[in-house]
N, CA, C, O and CB atoms as a CASP TS submission, in Angstrom:
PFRMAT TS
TARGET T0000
AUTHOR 0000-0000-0000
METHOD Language model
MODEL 1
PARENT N/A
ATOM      1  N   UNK     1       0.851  -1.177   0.000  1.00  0.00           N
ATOM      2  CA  UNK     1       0.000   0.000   0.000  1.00  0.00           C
ATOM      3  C   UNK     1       0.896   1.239   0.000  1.00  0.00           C
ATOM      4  O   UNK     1       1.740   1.261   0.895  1.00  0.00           O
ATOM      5  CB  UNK     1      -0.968  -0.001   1.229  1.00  0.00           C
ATOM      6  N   UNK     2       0.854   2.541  -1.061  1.00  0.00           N
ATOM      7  CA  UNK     2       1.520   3.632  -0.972  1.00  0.00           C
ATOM      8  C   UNK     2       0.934   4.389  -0.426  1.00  0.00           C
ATOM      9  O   UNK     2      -0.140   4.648  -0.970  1.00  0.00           O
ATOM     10  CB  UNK     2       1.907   4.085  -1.883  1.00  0.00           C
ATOM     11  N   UNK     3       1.259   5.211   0.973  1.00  0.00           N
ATOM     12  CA  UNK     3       0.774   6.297   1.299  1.00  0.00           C
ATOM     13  C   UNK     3       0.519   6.986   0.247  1.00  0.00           C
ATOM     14  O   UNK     3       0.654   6.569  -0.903  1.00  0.00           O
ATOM     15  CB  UNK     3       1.432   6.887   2.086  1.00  0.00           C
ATOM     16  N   UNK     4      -0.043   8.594   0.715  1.00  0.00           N
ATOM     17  CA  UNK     4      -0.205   9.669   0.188  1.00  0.00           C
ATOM     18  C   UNK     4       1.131  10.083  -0.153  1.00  0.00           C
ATOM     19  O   UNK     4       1.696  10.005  -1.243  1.00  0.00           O
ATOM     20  CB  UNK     4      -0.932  10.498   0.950  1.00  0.00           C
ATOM     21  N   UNK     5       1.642  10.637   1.189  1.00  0.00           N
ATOM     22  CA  UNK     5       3.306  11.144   1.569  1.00  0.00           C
ATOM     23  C   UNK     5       4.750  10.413   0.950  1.00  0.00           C
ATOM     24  O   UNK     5       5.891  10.874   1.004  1.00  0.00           O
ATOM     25  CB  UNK     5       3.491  10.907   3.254  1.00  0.00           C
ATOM     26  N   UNK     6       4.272   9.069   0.324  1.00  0.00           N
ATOM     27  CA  UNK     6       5.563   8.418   0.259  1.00  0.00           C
ATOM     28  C   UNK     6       5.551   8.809  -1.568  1.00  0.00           C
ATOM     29  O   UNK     6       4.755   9.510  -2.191  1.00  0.00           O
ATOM     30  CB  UNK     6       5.594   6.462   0.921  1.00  0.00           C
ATOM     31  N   UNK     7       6.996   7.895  -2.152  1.00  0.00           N
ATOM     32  CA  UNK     7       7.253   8.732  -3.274  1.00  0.00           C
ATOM     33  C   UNK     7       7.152   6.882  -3.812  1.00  0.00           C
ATOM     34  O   UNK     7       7.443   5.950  -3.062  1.00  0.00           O
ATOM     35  CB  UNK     7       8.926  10.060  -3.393  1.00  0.00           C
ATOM     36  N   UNK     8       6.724   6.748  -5.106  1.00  0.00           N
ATOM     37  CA  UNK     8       6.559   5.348  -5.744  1.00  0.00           C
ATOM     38  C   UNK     8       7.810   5.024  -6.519  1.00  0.00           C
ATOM     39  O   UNK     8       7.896   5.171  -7.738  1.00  0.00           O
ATOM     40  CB  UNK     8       5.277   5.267  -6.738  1.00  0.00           C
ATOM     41  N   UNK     9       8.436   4.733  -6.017  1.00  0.00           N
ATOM     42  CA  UNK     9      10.205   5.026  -7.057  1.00  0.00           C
ATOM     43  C   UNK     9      10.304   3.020  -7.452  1.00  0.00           C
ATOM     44  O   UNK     9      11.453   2.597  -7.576  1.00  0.00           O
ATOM     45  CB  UNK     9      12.441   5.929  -5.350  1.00  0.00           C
ATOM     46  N   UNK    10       9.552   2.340  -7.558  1.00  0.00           N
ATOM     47  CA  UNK    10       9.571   0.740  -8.059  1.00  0.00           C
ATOM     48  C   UNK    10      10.134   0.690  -9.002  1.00  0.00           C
ATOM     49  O   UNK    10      11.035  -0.096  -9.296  1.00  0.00           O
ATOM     50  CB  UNK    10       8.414   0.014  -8.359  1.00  0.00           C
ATOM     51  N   UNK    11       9.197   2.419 -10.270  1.00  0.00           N
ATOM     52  CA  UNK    11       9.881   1.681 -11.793  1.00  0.00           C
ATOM     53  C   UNK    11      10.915   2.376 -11.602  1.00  0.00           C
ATOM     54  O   UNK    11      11.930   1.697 -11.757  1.00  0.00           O
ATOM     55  CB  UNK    11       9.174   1.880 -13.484  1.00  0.00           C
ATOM     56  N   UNK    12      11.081   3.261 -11.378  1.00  0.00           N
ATOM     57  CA  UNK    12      12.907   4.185 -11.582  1.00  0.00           C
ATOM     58  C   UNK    12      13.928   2.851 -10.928  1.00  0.00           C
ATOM     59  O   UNK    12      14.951   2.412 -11.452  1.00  0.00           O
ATOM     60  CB  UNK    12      13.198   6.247 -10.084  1.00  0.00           C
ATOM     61  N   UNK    13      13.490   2.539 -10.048  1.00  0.00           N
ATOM     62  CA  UNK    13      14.729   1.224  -9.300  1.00  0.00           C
ATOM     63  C   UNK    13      15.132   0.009 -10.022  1.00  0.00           C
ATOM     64  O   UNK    13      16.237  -0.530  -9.950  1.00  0.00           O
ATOM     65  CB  UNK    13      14.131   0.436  -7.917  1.00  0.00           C
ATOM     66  N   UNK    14      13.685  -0.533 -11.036  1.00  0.00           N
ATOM     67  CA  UNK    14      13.874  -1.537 -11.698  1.00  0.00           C
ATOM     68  C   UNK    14      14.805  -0.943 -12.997  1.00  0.00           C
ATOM     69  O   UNK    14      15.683  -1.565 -13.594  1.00  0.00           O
ATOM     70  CB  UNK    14      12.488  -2.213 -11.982  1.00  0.00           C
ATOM     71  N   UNK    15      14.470   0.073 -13.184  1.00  0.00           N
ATOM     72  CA  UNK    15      14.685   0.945 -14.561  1.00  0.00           C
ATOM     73  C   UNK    15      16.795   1.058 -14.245  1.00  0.00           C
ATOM     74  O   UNK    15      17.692   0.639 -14.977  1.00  0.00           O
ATOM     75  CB  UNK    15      13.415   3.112 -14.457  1.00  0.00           C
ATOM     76  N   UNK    16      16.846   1.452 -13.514  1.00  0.00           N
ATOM     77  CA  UNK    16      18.068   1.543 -13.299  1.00  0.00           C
ATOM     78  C   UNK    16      19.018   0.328 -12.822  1.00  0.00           C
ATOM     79  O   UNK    16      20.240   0.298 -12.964  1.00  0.00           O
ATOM     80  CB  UNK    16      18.071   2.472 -12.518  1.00  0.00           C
ATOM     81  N   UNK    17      18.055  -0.866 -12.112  1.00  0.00           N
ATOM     82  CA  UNK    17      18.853  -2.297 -12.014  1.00  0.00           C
ATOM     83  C   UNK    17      18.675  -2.902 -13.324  1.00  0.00           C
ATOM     84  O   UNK    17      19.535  -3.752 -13.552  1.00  0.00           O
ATOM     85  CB  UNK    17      18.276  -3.382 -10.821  1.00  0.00           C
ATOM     86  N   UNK    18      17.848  -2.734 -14.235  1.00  0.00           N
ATOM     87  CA  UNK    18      18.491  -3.226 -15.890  1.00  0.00           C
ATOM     88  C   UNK    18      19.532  -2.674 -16.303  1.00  0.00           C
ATOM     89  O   UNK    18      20.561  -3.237 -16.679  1.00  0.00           O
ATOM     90  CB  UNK    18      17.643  -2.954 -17.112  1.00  0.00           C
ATOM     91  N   UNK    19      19.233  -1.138 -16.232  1.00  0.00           N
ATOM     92  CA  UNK    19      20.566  -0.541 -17.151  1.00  0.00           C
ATOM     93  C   UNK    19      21.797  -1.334 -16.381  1.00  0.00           C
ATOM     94  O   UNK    19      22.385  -2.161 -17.078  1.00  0.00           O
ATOM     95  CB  UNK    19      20.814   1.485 -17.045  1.00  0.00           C
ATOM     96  N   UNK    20      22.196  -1.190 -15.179  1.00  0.00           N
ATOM     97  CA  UNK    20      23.240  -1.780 -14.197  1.00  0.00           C
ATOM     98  C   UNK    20      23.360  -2.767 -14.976  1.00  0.00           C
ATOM     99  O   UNK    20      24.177  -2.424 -15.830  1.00  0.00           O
ATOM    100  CB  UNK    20      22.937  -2.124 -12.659  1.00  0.00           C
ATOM    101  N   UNK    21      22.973  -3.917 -15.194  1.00  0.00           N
ATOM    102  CA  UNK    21      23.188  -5.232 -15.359  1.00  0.00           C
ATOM    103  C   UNK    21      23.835  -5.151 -16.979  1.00  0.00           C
ATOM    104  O   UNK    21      24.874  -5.579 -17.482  1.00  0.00           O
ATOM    105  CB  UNK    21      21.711  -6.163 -15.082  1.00  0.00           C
ATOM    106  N   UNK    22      22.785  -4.459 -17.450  1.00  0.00           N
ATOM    107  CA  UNK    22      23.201  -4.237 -19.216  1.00  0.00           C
ATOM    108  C   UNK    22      24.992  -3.716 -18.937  1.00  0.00           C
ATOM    109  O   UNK    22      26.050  -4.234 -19.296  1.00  0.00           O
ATOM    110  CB  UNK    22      21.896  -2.483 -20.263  1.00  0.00           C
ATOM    111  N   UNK    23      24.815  -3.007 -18.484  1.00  0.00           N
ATOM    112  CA  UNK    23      26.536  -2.176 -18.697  1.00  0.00           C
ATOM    113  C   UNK    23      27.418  -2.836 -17.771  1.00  0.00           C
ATOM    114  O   UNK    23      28.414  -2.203 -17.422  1.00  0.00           O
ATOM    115  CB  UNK    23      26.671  -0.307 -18.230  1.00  0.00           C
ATOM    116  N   UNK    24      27.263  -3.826 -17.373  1.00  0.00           N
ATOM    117  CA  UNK    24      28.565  -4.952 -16.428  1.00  0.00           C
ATOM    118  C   UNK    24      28.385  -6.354 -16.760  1.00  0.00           C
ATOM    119  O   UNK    24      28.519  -7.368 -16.075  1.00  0.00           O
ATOM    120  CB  UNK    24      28.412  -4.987 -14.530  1.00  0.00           C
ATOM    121  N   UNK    25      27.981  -6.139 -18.216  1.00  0.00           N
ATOM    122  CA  UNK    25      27.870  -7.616 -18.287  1.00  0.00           C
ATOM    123  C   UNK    25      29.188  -8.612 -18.844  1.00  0.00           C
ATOM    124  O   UNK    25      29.170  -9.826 -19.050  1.00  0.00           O
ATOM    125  CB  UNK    25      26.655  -7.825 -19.226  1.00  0.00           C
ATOM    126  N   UNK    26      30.381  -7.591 -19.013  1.00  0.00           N
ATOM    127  CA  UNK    26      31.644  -8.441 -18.644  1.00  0.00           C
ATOM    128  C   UNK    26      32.302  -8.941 -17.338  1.00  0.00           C
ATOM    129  O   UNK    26      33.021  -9.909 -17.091  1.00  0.00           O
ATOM    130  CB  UNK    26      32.545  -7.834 -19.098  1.00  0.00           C
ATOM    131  N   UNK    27      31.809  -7.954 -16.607  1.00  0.00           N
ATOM    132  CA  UNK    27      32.331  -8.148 -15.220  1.00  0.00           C
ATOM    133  C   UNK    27      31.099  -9.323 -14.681  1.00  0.00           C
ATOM    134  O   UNK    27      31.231 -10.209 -13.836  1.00  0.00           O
ATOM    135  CB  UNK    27      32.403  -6.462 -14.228  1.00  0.00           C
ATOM    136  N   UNK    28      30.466  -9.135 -15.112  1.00  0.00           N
ATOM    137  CA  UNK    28      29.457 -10.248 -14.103  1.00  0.00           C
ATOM    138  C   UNK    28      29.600 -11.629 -15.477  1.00  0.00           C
ATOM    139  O   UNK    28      29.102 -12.723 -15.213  1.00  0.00           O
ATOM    140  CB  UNK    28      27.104  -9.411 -13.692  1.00  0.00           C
ATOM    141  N   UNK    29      29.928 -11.529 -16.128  1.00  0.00           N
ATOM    142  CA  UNK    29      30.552 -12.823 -16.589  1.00  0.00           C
ATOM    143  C   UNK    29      31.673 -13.335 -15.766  1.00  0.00           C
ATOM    144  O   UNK    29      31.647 -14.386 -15.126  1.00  0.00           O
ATOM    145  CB  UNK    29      31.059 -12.680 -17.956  1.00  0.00           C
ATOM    146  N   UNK    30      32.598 -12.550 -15.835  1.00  0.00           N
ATOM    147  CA  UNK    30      33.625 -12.904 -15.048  1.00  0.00           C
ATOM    148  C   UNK    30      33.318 -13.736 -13.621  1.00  0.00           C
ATOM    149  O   UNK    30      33.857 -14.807 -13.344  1.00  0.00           O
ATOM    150  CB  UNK    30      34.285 -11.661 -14.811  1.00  0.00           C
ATOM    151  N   UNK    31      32.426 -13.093 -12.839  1.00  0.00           N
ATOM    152  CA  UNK    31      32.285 -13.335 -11.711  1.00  0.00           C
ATOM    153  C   UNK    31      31.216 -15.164 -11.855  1.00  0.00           C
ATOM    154  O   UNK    31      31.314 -16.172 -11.155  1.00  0.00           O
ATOM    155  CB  UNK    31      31.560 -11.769 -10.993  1.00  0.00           C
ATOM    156  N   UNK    32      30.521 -14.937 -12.776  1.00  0.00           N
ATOM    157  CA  UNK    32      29.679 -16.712 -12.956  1.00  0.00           C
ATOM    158  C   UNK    32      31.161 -17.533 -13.105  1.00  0.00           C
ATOM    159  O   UNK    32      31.272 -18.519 -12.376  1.00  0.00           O
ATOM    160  CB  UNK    32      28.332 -17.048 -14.915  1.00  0.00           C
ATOM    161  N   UNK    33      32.288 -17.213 -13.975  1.00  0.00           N
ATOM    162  CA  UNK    33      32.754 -18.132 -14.457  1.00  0.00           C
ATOM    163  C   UNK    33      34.174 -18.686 -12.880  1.00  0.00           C
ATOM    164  O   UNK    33      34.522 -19.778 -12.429  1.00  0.00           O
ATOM    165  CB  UNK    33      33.252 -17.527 -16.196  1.00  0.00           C
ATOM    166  N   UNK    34      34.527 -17.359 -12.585  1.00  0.00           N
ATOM    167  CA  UNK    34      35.197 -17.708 -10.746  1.00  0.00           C
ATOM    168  C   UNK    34      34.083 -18.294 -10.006  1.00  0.00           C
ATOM    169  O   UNK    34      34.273 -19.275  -9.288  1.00  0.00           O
ATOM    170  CB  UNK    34      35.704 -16.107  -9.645  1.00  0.00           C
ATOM    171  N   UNK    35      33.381 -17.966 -10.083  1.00  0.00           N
ATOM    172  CA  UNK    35      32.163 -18.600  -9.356  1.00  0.00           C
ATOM    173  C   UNK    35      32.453 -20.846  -9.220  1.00  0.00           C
ATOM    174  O   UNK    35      32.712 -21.692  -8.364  1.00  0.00           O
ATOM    175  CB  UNK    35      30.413 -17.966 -10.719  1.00  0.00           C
ATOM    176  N   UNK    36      32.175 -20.757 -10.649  1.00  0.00           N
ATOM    177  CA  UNK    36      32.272 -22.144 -11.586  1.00  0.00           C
ATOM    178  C   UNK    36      33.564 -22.670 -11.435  1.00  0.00           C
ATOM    179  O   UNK    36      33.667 -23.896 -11.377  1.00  0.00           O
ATOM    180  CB  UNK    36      32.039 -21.934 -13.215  1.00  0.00           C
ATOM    181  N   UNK    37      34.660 -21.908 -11.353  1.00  0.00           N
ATOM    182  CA  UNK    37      36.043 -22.767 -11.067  1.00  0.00           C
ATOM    183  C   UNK    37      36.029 -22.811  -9.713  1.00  0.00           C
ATOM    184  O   UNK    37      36.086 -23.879  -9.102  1.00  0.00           O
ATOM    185  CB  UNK    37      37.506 -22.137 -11.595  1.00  0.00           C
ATOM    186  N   UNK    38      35.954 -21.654  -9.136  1.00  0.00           N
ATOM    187  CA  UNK    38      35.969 -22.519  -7.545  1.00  0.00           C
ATOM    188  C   UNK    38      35.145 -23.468  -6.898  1.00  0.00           C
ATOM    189  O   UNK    38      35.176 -23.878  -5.738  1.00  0.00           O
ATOM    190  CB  UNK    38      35.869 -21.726  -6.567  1.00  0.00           C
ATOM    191  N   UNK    39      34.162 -23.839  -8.151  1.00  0.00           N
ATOM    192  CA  UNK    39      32.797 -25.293  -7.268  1.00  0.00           C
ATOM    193  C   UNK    39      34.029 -26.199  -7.693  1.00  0.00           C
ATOM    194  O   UNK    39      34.495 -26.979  -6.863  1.00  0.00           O
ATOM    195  CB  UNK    39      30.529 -25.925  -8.303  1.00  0.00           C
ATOM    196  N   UNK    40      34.532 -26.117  -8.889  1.00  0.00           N
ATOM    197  CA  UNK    40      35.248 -27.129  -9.811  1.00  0.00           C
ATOM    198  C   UNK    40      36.619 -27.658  -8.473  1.00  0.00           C
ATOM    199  O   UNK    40      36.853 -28.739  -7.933  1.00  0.00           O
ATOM    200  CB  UNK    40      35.986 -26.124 -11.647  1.00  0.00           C
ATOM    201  N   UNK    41      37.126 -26.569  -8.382  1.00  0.00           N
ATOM    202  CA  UNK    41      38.233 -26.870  -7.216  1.00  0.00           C
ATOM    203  C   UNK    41      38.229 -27.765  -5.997  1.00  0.00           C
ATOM    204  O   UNK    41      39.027 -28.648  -5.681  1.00  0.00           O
ATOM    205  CB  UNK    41      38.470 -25.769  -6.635  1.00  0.00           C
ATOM    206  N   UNK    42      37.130 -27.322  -5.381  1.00  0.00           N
ATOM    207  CA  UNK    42      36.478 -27.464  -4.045  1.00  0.00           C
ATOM    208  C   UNK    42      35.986 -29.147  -4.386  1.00  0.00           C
ATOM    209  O   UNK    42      36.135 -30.025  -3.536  1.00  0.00           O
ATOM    210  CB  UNK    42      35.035 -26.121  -3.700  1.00  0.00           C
ATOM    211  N   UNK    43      35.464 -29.388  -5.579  1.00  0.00           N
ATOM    212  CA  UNK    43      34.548 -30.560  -5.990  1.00  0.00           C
ATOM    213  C   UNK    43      36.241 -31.650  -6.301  1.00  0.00           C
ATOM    214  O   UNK    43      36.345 -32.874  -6.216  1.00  0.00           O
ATOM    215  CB  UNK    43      33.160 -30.065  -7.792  1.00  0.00           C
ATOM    216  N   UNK    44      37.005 -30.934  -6.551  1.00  0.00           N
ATOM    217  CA  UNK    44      38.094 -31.537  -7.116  1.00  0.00           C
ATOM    218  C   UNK    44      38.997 -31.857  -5.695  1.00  0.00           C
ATOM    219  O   UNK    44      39.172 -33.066  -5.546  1.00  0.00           O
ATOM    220  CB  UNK    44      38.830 -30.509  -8.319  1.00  0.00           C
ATOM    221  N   UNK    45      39.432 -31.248  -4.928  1.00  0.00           N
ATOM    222  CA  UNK    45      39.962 -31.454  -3.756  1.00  0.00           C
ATOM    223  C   UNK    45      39.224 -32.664  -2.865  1.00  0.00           C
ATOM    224  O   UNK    45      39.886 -33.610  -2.437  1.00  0.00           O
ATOM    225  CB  UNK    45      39.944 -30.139  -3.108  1.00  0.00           C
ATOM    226  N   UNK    46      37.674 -32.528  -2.612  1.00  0.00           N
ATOM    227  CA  UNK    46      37.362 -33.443  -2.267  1.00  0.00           C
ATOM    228  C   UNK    46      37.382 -34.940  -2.969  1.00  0.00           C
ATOM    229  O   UNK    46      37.426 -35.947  -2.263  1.00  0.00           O
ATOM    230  CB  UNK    46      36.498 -33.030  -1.976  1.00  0.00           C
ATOM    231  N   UNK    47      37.351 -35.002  -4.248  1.00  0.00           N
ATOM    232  CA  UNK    47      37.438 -36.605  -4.778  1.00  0.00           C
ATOM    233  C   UNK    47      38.536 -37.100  -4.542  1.00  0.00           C
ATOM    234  O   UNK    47      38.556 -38.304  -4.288  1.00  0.00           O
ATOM    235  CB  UNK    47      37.268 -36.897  -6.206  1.00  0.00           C
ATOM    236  N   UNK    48      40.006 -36.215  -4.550  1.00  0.00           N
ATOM    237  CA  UNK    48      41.043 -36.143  -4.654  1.00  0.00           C
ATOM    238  C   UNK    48      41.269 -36.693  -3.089  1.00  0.00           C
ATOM    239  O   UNK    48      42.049 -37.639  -2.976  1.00  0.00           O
ATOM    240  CB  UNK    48      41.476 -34.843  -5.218  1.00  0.00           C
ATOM    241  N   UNK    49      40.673 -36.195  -1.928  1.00  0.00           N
ATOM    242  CA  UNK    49      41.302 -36.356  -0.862  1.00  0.00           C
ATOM    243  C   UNK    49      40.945 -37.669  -0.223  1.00  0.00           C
ATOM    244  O   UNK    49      41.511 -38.328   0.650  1.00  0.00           O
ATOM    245  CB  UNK    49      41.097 -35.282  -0.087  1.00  0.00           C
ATOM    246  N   UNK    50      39.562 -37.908  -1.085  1.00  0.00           N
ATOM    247  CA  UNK    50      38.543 -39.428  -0.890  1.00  0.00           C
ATOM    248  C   UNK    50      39.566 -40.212  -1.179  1.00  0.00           C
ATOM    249  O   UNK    50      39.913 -41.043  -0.339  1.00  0.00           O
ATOM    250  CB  UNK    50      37.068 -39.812  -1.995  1.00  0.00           C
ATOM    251  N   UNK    51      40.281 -40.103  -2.477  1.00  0.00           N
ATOM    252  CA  UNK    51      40.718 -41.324  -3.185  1.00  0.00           C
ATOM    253  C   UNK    51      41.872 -41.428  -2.933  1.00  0.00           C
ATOM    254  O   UNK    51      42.505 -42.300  -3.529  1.00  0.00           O
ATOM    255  CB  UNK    51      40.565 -41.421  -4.518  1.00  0.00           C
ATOM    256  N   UNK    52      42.765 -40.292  -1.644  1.00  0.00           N
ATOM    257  CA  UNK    52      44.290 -40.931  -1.493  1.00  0.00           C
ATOM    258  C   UNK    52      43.678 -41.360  -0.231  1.00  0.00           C
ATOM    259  O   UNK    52      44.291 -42.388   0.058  1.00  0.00           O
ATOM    260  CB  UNK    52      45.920 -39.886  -1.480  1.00  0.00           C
ATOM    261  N   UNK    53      42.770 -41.125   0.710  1.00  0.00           N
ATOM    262  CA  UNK    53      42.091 -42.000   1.904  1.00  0.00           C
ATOM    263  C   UNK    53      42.238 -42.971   2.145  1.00  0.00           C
ATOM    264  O   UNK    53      42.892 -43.545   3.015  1.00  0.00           O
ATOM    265  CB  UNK    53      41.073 -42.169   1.993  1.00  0.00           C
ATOM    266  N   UNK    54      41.393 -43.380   1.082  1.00  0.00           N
ATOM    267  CA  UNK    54      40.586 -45.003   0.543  1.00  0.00           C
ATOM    268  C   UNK    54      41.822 -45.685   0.277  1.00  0.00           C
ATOM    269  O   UNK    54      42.596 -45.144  -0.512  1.00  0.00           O
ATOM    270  CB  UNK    54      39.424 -45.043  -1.108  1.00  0.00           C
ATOM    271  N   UNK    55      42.246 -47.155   0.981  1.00  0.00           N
ATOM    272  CA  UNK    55      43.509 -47.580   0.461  1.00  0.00           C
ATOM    273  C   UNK    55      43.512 -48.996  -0.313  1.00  0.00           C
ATOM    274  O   UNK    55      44.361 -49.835  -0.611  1.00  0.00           O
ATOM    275  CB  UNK    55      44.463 -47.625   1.626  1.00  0.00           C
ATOM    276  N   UNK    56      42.042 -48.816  -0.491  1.00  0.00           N
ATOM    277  CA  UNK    56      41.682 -49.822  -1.709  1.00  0.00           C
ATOM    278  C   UNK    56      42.570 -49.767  -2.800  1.00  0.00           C
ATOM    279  O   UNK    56      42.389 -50.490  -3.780  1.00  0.00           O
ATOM    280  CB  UNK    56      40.319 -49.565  -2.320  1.00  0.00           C
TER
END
């Protein structure tokens, strides 16, 4: 519910978190793909640490 007194700023906020996204969309590539190597690492350390464990 908007008061009287308050100011409706929804579309200006959405309006300006598109543009944001539009104009960093190298940098926020960047950041999915560090994102993706460090699951890769983390996923990799653990199989790695399973399988010198295991003395099968």
């Amino acid at each position: 519910m908007t008061w009287p007194f308050e100011n409706d700023t929804g579309a200006i906020v959405k309006k300006l978190a598109k543009r944001s996204l539009a104009s960093e969309k190298r940098r926020n590539l960047m950041v999915v793909v560090v994102v993706a190597l460090a699951a890769f690492l983390v996923c990799l350390s653990a199989v790695l640490s399973v399988s010198i464990a295991d003395p099968a």
